[in-house]
Biopython code that builds the backbone (N, CA, C, O; Angstrom):
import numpy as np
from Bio.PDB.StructureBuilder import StructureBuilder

atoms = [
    (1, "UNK", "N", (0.816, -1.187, 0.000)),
    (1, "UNK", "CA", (0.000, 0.000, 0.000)),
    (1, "UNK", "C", (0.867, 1.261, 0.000)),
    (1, "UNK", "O", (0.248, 2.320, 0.097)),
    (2, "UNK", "N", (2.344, 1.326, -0.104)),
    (2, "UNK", "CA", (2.564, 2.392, 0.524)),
    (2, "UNK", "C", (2.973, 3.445, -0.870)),
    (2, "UNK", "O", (3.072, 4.671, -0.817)),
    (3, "UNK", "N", (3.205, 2.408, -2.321)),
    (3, "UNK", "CA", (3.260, 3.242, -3.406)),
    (3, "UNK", "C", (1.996, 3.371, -3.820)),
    (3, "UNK", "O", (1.963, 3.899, -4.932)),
    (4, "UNK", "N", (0.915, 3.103, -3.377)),
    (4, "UNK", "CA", (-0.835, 3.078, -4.120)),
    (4, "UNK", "C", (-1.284, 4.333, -3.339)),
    (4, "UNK", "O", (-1.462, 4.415, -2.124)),
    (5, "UNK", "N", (-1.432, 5.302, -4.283)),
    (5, "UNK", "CA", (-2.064, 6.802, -3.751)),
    (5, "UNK", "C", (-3.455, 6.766, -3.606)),
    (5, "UNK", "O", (-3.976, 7.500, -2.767)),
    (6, "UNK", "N", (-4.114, 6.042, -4.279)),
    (6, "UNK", "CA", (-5.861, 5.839, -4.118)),
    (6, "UNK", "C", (-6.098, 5.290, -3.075)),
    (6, "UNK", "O", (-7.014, 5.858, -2.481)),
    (7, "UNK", "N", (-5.660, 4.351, -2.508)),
    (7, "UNK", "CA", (-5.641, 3.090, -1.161)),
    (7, "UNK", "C", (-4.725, 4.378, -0.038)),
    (7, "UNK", "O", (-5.207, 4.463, 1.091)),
    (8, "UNK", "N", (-4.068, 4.875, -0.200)),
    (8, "UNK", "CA", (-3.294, 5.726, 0.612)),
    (8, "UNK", "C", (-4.014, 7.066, 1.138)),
    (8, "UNK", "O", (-3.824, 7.474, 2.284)),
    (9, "UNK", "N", (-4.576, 7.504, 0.522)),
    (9, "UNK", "CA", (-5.652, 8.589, 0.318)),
    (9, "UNK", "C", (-7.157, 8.021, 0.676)),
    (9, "UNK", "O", (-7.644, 8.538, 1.682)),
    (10, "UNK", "N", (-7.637, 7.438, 0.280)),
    (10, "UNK", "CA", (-9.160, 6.684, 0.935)),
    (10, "UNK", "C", (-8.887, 6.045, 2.078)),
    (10, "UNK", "O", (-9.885, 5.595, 2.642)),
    (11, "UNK", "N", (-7.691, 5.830, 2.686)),
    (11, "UNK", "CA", (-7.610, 5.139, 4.068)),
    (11, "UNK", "C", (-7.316, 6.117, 4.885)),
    (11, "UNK", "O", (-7.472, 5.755, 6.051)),
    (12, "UNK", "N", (-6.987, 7.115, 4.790)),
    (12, "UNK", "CA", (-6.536, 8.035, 6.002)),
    (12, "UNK", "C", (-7.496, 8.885, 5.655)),
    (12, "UNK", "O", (-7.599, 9.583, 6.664)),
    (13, "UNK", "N", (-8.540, 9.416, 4.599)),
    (13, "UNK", "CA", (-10.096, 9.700, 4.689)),
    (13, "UNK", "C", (-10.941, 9.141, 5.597)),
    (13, "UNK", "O", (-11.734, 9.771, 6.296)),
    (14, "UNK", "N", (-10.743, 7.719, 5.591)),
    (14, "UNK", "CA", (-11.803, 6.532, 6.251)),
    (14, "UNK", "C", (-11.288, 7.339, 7.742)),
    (14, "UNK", "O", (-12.045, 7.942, 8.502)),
    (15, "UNK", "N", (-10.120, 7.202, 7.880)),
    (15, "UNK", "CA", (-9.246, 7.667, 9.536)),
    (15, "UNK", "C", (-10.399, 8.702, 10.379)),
    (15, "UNK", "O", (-11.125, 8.537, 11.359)),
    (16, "UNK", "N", (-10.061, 10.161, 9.162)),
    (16, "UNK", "CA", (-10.544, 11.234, 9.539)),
    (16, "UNK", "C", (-12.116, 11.082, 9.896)),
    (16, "UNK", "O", (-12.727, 11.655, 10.798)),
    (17, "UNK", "N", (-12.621, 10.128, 8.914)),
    (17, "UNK", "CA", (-13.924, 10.082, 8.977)),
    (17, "UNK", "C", (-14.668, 9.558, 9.961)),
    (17, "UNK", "O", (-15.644, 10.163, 10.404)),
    (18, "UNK", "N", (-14.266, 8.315, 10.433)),
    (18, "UNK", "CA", (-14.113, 7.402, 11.997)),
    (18, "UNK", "C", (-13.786, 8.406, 12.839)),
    (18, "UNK", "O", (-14.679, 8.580, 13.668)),
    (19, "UNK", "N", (-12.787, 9.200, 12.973)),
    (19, "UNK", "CA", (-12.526, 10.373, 14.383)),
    (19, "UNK", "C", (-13.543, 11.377, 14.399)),
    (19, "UNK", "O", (-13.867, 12.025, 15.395)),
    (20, "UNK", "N", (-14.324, 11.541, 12.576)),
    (20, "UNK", "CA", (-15.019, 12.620, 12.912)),
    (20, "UNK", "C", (-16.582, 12.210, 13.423)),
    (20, "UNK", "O", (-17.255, 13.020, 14.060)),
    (21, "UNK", "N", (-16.952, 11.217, 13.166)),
    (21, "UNK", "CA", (-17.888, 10.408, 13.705)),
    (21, "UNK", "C", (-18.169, 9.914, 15.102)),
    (21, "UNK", "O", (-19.322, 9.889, 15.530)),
    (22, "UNK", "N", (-17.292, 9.579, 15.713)),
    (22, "UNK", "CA", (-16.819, 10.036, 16.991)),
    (22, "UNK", "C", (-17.119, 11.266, 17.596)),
    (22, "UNK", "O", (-17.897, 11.536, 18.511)),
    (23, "UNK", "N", (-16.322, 12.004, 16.885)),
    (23, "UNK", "CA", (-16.578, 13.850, 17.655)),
    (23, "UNK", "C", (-18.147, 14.167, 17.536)),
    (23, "UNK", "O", (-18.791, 14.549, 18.514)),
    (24, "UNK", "N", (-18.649, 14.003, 16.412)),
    (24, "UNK", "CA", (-20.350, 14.558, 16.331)),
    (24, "UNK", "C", (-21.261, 13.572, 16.916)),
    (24, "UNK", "O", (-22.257, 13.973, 17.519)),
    (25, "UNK", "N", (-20.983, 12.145, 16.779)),
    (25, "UNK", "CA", (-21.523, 11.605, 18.248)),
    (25, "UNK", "C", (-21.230, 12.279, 19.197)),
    (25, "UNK", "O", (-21.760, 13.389, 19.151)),
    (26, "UNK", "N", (-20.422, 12.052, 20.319)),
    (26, "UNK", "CA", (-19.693, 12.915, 21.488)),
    (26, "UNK", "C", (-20.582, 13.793, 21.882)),
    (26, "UNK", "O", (-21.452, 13.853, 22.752)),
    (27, "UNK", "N", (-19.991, 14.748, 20.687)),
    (27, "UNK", "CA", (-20.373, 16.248, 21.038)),
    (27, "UNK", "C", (-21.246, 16.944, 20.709)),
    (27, "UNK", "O", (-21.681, 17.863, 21.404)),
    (28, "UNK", "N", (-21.765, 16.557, 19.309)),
    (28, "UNK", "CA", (-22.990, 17.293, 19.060)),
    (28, "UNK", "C", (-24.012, 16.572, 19.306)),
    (28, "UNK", "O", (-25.157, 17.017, 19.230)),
    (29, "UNK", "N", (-23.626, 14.922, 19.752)),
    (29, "UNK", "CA", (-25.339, 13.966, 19.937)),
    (29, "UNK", "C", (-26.325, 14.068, 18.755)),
    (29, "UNK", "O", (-27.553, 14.062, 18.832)),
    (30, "UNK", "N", (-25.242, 14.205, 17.176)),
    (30, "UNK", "CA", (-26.023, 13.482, 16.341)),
    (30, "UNK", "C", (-25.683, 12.131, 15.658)),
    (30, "UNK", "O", (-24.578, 11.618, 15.478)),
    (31, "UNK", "N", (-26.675, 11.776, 15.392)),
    (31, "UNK", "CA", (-26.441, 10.029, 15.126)),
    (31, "UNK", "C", (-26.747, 9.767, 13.517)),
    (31, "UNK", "O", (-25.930, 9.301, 12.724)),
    (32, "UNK", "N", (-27.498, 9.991, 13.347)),
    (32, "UNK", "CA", (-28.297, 9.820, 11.643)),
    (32, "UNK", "C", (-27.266, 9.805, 10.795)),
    (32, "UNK", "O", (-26.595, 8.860, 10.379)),
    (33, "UNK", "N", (-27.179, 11.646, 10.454)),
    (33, "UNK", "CA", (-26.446, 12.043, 9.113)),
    (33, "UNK", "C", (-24.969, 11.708, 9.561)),
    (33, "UNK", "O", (-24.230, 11.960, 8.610)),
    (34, "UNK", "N", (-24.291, 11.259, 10.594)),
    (34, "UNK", "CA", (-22.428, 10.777, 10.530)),
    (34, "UNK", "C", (-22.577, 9.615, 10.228)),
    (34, "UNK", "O", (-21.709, 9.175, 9.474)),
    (35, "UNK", "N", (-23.944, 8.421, 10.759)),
    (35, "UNK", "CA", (-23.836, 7.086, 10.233)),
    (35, "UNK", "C", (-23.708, 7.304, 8.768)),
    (35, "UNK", "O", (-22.701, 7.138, 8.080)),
    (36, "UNK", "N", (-24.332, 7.514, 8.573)),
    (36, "UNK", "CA", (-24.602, 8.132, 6.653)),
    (36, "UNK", "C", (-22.957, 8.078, 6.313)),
    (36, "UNK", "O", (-22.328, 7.204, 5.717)),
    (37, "UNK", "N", (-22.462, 9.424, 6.955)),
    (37, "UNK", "CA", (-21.200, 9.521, 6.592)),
    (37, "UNK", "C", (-19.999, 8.758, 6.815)),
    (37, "UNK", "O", (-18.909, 9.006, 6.301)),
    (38, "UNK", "N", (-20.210, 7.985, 7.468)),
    (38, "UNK", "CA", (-19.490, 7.219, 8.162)),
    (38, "UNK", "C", (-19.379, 5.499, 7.521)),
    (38, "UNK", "O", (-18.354, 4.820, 7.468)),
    (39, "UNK", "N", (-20.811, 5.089, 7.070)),
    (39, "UNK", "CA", (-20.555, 4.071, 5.927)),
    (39, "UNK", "C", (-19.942, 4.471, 4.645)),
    (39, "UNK", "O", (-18.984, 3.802, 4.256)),
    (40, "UNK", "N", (-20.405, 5.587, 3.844)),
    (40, "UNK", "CA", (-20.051, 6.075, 2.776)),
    (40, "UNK", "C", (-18.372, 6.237, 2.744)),
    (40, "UNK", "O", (-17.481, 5.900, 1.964)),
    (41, "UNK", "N", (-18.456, 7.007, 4.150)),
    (41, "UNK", "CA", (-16.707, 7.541, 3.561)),
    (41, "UNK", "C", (-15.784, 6.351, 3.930)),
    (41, "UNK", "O", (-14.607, 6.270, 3.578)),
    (42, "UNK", "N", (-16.452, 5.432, 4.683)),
    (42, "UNK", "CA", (-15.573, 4.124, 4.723)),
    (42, "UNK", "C", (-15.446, 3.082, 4.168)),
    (42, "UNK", "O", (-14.578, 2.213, 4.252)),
    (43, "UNK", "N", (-16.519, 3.189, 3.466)),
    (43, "UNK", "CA", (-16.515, 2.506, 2.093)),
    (43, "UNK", "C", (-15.792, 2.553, 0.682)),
    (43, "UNK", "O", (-15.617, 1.722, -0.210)),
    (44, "UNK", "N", (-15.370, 4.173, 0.905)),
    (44, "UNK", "CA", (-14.468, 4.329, -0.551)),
    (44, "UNK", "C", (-12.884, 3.208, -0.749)),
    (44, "UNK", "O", (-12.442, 2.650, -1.754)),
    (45, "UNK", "N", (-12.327, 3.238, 0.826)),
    (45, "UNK", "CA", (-11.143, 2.577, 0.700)),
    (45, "UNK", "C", (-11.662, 0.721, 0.995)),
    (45, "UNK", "O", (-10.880, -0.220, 0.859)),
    (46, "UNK", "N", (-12.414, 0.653, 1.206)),
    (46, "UNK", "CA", (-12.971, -0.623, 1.400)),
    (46, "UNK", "C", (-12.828, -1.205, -0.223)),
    (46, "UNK", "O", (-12.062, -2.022, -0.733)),
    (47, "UNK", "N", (-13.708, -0.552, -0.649)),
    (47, "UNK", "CA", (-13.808, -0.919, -2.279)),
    (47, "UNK", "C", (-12.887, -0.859, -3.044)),
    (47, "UNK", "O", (-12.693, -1.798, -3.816)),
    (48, "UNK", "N", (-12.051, 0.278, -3.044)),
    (48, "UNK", "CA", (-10.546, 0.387, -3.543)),
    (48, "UNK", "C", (-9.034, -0.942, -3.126)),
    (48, "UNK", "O", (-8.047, -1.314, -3.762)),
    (49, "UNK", "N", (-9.622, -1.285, -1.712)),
    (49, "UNK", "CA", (-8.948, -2.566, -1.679)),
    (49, "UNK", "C", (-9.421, -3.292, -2.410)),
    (49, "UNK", "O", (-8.827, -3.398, -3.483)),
    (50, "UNK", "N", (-10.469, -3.988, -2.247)),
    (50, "UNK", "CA", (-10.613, -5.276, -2.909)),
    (50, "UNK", "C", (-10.454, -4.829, -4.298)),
    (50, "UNK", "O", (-9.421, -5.261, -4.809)),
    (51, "UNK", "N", (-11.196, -4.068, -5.080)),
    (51, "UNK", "CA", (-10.678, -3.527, -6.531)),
    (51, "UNK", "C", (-9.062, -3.835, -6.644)),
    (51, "UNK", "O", (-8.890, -4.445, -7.699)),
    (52, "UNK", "N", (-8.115, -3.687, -6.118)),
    (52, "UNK", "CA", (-6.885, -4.146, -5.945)),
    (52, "UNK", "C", (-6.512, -5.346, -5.974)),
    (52, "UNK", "O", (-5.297, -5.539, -5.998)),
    (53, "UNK", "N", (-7.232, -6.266, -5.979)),
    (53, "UNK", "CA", (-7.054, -7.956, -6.143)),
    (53, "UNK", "C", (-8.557, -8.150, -6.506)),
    (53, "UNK", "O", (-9.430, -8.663, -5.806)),
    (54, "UNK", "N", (-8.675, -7.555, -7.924)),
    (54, "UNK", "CA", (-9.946, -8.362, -8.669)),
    (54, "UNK", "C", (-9.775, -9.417, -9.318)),
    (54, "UNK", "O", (-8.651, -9.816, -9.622)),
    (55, "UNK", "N", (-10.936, -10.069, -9.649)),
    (55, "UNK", "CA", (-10.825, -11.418, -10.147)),
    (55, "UNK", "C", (-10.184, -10.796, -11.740)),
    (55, "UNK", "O", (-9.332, -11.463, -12.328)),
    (56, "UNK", "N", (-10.626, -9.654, -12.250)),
    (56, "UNK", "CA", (-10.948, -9.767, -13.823)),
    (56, "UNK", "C", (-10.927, -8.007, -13.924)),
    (56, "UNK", "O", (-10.973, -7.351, -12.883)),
    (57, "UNK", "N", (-10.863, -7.429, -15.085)),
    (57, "UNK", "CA", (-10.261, -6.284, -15.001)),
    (57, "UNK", "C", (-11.917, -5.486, -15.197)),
    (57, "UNK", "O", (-12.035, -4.262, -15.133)),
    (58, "UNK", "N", (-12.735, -6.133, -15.363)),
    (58, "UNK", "CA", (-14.051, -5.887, -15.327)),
    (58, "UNK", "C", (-14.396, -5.900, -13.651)),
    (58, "UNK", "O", (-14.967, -4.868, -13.299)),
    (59, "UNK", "N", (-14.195, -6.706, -12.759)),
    (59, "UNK", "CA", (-14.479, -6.652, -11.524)),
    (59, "UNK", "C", (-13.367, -5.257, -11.198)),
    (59, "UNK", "O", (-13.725, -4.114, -10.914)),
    (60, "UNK", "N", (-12.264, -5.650, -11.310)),
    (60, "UNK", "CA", (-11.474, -4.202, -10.827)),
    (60, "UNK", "C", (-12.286, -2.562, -11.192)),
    (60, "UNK", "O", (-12.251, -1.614, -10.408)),
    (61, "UNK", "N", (-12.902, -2.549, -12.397)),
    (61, "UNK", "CA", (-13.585, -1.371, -12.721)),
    (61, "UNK", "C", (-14.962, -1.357, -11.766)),
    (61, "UNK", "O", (-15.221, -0.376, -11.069)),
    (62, "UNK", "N", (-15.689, -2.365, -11.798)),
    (62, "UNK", "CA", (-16.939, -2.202, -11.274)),
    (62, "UNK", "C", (-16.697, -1.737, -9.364)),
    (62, "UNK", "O", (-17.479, -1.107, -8.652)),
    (63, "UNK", "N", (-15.289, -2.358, -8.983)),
    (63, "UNK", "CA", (-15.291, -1.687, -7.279)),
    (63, "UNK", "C", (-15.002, -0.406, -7.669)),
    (63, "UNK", "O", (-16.010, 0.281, -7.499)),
    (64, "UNK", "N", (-14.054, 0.260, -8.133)),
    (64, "UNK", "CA", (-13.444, 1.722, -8.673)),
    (64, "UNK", "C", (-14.943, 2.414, -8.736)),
    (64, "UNK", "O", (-15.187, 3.336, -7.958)),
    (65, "UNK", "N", (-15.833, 2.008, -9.567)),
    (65, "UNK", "CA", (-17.147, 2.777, -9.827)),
    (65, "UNK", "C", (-17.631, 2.923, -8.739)),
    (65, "UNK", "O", (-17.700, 4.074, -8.309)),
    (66, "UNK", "N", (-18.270, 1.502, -7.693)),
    (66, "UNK", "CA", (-18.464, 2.081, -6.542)),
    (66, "UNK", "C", (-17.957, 2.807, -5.404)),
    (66, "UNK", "O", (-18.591, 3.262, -4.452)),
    (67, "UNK", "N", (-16.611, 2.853, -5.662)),
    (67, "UNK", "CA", (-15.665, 3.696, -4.841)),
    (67, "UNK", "C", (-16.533, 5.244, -5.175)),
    (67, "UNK", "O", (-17.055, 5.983, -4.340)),
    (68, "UNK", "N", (-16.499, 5.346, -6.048)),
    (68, "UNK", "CA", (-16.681, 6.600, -7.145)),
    (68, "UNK", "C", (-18.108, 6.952, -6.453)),
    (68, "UNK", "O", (-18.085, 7.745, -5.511)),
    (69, "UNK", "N", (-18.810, 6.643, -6.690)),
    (69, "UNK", "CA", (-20.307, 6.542, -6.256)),
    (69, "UNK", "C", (-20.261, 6.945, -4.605)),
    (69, "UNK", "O", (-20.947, 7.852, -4.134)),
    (70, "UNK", "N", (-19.170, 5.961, -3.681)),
    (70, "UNK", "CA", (-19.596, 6.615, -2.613)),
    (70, "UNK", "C", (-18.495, 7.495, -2.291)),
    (70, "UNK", "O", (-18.567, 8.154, -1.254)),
    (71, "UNK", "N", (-17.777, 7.564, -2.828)),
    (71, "UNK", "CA", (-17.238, 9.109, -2.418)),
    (71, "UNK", "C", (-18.079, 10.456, -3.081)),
    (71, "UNK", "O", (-17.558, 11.452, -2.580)),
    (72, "UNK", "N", (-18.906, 10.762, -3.785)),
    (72, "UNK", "CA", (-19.980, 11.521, -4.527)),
    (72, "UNK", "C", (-20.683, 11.413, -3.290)),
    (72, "UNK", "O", (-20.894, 12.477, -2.708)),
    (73, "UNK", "N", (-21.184, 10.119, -2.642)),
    (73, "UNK", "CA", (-22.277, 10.608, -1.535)),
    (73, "UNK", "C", (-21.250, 11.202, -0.227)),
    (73, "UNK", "O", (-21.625, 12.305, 0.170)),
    (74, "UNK", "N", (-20.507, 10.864, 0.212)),
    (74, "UNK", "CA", (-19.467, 10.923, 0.782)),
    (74, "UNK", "C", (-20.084, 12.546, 1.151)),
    (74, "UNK", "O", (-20.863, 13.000, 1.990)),
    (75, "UNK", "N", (-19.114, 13.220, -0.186)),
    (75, "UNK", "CA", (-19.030, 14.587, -0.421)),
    (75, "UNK", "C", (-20.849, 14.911, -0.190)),
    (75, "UNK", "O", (-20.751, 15.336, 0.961)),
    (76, "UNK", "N", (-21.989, 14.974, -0.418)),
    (76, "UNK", "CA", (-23.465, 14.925, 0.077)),
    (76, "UNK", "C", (-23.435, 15.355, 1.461)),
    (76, "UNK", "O", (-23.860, 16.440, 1.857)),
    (77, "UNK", "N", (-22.880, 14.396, 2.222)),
    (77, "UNK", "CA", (-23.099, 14.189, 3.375)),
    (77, "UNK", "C", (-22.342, 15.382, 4.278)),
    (77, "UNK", "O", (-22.921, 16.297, 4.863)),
    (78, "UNK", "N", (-21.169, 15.180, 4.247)),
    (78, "UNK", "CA", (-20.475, 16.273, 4.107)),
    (78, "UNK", "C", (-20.862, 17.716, 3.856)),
    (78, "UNK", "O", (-20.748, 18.445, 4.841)),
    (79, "UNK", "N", (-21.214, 18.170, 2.950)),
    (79, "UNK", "CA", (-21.947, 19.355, 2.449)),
    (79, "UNK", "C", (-23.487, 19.580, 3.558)),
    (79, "UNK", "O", (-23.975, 20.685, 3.797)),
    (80, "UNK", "N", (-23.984, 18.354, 4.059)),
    (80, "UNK", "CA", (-25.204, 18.481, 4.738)),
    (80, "UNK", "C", (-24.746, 18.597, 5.669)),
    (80, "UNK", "O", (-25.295, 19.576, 6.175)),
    (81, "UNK", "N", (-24.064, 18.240, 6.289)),
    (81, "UNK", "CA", (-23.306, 17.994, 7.628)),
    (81, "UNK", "C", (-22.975, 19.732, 7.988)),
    (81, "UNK", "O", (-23.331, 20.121, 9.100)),
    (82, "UNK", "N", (-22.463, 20.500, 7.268)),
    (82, "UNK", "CA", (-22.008, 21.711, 7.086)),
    (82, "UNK", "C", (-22.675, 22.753, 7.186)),
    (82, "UNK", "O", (-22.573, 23.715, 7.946)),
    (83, "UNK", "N", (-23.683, 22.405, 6.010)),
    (83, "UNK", "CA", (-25.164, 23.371, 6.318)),
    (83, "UNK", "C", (-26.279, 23.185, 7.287)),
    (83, "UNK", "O", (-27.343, 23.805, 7.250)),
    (84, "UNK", "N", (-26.015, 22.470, 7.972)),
    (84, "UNK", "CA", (-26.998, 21.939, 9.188)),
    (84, "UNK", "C", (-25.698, 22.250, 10.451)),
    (84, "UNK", "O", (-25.572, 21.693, 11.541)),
    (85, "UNK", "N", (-25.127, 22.976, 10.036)),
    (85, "UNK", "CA", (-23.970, 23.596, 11.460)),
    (85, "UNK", "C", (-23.653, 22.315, 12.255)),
    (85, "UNK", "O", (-23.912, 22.614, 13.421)),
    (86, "UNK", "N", (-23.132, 20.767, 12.207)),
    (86, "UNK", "CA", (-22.552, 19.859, 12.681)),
    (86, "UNK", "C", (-21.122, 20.138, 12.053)),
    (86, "UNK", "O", (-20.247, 19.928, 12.893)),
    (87, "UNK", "N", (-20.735, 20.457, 11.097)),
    (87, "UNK", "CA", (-19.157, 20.925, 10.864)),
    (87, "UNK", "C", (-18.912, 22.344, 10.586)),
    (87, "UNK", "O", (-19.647, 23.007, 9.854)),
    (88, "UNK", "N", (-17.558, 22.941, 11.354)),
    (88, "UNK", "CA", (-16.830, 23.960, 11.167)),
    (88, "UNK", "C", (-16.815, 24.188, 9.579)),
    (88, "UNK", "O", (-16.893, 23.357, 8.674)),
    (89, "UNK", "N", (-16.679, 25.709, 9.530)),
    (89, "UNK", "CA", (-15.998, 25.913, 7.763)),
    (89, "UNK", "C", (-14.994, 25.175, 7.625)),
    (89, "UNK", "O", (-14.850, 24.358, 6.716)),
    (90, "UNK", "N", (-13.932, 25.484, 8.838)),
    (90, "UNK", "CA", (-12.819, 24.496, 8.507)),
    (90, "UNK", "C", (-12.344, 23.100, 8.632)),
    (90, "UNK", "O", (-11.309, 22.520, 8.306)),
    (91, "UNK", "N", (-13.404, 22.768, 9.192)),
    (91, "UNK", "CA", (-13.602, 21.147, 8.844)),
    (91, "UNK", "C", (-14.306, 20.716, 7.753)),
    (91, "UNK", "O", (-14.019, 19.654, 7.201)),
    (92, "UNK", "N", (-15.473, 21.645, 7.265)),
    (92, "UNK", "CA", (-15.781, 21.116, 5.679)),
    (92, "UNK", "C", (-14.796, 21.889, 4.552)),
    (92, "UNK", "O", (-15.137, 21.863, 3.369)),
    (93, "UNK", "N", (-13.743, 22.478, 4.902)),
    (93, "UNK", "CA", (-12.903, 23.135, 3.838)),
    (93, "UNK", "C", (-12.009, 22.177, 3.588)),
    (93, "UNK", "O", (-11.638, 22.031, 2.423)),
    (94, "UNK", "N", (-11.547, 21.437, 4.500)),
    (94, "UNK", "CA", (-10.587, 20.778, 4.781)),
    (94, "UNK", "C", (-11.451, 19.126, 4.032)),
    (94, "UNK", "O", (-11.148, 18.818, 2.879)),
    (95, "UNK", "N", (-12.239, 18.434, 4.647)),
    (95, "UNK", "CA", (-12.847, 17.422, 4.431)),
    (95, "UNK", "C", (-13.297, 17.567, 2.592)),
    (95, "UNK", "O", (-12.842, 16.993, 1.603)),
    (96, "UNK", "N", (-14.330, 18.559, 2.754)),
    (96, "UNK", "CA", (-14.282, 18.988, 1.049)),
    (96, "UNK", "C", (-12.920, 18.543, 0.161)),
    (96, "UNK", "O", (-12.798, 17.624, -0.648)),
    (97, "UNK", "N", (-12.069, 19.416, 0.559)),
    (97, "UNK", "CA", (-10.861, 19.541, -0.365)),
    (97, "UNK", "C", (-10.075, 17.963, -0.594)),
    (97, "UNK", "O", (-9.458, 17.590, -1.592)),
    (98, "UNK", "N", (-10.313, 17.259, 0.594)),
    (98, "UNK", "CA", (-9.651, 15.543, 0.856)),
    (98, "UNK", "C", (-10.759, 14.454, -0.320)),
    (98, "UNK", "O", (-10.507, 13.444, -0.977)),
    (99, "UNK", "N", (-11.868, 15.190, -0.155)),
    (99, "UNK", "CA", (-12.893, 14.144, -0.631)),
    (99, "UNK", "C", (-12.874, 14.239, -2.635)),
    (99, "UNK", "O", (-12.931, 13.310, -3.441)),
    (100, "UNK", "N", (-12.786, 15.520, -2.841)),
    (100, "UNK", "CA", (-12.924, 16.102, -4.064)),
    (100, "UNK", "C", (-11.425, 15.729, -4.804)),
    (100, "UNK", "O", (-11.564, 15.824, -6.023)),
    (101, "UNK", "N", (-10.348, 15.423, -4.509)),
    (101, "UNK", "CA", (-9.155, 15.101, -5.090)),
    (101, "UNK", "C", (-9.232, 13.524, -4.782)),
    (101, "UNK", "O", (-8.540, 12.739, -5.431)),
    (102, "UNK", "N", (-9.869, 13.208, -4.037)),
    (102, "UNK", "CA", (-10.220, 11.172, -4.285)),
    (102, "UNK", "C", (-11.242, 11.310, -5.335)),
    (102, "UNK", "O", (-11.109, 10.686, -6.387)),
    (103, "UNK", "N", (-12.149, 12.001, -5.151)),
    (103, "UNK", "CA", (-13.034, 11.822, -7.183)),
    (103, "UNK", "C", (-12.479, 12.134, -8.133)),
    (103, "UNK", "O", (-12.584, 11.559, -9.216)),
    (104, "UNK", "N", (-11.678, 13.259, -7.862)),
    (104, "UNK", "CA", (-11.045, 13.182, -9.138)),
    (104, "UNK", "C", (-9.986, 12.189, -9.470)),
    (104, "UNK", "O", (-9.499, 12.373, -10.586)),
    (105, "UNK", "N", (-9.481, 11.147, -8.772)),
    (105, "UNK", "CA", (-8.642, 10.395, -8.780)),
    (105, "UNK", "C", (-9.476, 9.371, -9.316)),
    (105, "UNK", "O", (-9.053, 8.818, -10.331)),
    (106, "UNK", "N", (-10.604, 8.990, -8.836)),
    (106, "UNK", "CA", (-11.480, 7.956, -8.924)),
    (106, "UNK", "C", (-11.881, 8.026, -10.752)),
    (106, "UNK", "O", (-11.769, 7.191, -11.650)),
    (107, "UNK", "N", (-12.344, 9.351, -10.720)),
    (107, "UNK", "CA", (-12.764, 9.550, -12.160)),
    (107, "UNK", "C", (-11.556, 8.981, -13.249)),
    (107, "UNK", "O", (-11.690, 8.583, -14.406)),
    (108, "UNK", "N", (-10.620, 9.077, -12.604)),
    (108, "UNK", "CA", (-9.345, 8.896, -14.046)),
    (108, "UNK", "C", (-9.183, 7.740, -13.933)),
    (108, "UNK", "O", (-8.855, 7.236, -15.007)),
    (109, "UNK", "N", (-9.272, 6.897, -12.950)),
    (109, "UNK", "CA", (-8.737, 5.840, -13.031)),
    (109, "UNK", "C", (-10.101, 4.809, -13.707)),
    (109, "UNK", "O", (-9.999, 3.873, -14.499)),
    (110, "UNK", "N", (-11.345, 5.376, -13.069)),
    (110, "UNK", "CA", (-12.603, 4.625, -13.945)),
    (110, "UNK", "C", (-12.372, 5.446, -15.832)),
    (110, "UNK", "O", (-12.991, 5.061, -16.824)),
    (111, "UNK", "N", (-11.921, 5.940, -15.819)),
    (111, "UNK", "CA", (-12.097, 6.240, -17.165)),
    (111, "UNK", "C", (-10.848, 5.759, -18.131)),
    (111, "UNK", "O", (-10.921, 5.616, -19.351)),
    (112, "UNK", "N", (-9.879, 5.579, -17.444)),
    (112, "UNK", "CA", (-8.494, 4.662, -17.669)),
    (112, "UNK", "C", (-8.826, 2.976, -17.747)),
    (112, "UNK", "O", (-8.385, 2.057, -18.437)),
    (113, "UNK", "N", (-9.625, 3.062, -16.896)),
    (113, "UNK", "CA", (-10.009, 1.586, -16.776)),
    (113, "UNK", "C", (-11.326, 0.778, -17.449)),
    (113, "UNK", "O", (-11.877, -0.238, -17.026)),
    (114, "UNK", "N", (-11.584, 1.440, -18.438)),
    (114, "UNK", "CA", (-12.907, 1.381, -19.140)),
    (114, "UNK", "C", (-12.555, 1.141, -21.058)),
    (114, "UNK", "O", (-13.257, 0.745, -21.989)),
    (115, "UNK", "N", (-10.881, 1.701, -20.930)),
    (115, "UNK", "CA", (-10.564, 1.822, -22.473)),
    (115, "UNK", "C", (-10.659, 0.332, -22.934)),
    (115, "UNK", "O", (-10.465, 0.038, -24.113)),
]
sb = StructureBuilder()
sb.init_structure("model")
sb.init_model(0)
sb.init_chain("A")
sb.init_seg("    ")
for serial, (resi, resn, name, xyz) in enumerate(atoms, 1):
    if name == "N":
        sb.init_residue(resn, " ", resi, " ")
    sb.init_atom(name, np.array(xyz, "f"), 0.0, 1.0, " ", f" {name:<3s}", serial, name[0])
structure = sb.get_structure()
C-alpha cells in the first residue's frame, strides 16, 4: 500500500472520517447524518482494496465505480453535515478539499479503466 495513492488517500479519509464520527456523536449527539457519513466515507477505501485484487479487469472497474459513487455521496453528506452547522468551515474546507481530489482520482482511473 505504501506506493498506491488511491488506497493511501481513501484510508486516512476513512481515519478522519471514523474520528469525525466520533466527535459529532460525542459532542454534538447526532447520530443519523455521521452514520450516513461514516458508511459512505468508509466505504471508498474498502472498495478500492478489494478492486486491488480483482478477479478480472471488469471486476477491478466495477469496485473503482463504486468507490466513485460513494465518495460523490461521501461529499453529500459532508456538504449536509455543514449546512446543518454539525461541521466547522474548517472542517468542511478541509474534508471537502480531501474528498474532491479522491473523485477526481477515482474519475481517471474509472475512465483509464474502461478503455
Amino acid at each position: 500500500m505504501a506506493d498506491n495513492v488511491i488506497e493511501n488517500k481513501s484510508f486516512d479519509f476513512a481515519v478522519r472520517i471514523v474520528n469525525l464520527y466520533k466527535h459529532i456523536n460525542n459532542e454534538k449527539k447526532e447520530f443519523v447524518l455521521s452514520k450516513q457519513l461514516l458508511r459512505s466515507g468508509t466505504s471508498i477505501g474498502a472498495n478500492i482494496s478489494e478492486a486491488q485484487r480483482g478477479q478480472s479487469k471488469a471486476d477491478f472497474t466495477a469496485k473503482m465505480s463504486i468507490s466513485l459513487k460513494e465518495a460523490n455521496e461521501s461529499l453529500y453528506w459532508i456538504k449536509l453535515l455543514y449546512k446543518t452547522d454539525y461541521l466547522t468551515e474548517a472542517q468542511f474546507t478541509s474534508l471537502e478539499k480531501d474528498i474532491t481530489e479522491i473523485i477526481k482520482l477515482l474519475v481517471s482511473i474509472c475512465k483509464t479503466s474502461n478503455k
